[in-house]
C-alpha positions in Angstrom: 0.0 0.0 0.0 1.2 3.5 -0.7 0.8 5.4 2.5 2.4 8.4 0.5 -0.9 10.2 -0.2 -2.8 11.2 2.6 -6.0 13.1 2.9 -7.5 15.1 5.6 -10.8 14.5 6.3 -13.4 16.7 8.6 -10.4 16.2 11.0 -10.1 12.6 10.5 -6.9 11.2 8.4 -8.0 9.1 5.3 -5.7 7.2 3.2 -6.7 7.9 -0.6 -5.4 3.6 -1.2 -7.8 2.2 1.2 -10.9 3.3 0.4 -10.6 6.7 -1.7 -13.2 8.4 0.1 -14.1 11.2 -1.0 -16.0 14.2 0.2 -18.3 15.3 -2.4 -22.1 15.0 -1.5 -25.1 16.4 -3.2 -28.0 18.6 -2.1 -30.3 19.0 -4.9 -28.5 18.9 -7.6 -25.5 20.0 -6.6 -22.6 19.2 -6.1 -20.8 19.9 -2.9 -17.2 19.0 -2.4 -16.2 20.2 0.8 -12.6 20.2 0.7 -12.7 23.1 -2.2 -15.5 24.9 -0.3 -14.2 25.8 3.5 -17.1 28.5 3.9 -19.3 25.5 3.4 -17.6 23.6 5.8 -18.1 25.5 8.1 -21.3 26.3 8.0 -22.2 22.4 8.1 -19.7 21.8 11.0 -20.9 24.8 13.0 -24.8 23.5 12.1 -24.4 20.2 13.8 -22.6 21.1 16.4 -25.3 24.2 17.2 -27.9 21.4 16.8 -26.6 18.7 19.2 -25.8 21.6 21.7 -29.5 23.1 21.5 -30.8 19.9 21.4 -28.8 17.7 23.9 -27.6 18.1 26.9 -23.8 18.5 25.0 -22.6 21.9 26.1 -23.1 21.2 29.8 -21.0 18.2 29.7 -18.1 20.0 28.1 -18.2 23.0 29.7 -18.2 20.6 33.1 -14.8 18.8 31.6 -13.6 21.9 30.7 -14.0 23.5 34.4 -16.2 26.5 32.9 -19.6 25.5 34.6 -20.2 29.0 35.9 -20.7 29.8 32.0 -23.7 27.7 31.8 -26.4 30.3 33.2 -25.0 32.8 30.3 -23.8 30.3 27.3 -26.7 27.3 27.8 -29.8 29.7 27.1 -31.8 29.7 24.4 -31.5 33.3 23.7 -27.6 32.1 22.8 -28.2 29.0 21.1 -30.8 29.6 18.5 -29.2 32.8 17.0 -26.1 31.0 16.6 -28.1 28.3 15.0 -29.8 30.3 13.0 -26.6 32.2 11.6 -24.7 28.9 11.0 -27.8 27.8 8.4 -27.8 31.3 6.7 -24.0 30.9 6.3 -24.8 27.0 5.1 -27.4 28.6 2.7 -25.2 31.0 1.3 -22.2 28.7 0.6 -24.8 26.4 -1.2 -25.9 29.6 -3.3 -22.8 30.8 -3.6 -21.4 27.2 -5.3 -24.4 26.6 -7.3 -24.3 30.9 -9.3 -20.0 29.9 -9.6 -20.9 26.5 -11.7 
């Protein structure tokens, strides 16, 4: 195996031999490849992870391992949460619109 091409992927490290994984995926009918396409990135990464903090009980658990519980009344409020949810899919929105006018 040639170990001489490797490929970071979403933070994980993926050997292009192995499996050649790629990550392209569509929505609609387009094509998003997020390795070209950072702002989209992003956007998705900052979406899931606003979504599994709003919706679980995620960000108390890290901000407890972290040694930041007194944040907790401030950061883990849904006056917080939702706007920075809501700005992560506008910036997912726009990085789709934005790839789709460029092709």
């Amino acid at each position: 195996m040639d170990f001489t091409r490797i490929h970071r992927l979403l933070g994980r490290i993926v050997f292009a031999p192995v499996g050649a994984v790629s990550a392209a995926f569509h929505v609609g009918f387009v094509e998003i490849d997020l390795m070209k396409n950072r702002l989209l990135a992003l956007g998705v990464g900052g979406t899931i992870l606003a979504i599994l903090c709003c919706f679980t009980p995620l960000l108390p658990v890290l901000l407890t391992a972290v040694g930041l519980t007194g944040l907790l009344g401030v950061v883990y409020n849904d006056a917080v949460l939702l706007p920075i949810l809501a700005g992560f899919l506008i910036l997912t929105g726009y990085a789709v619109w934005r790839q789709k006018t460029q092709k």
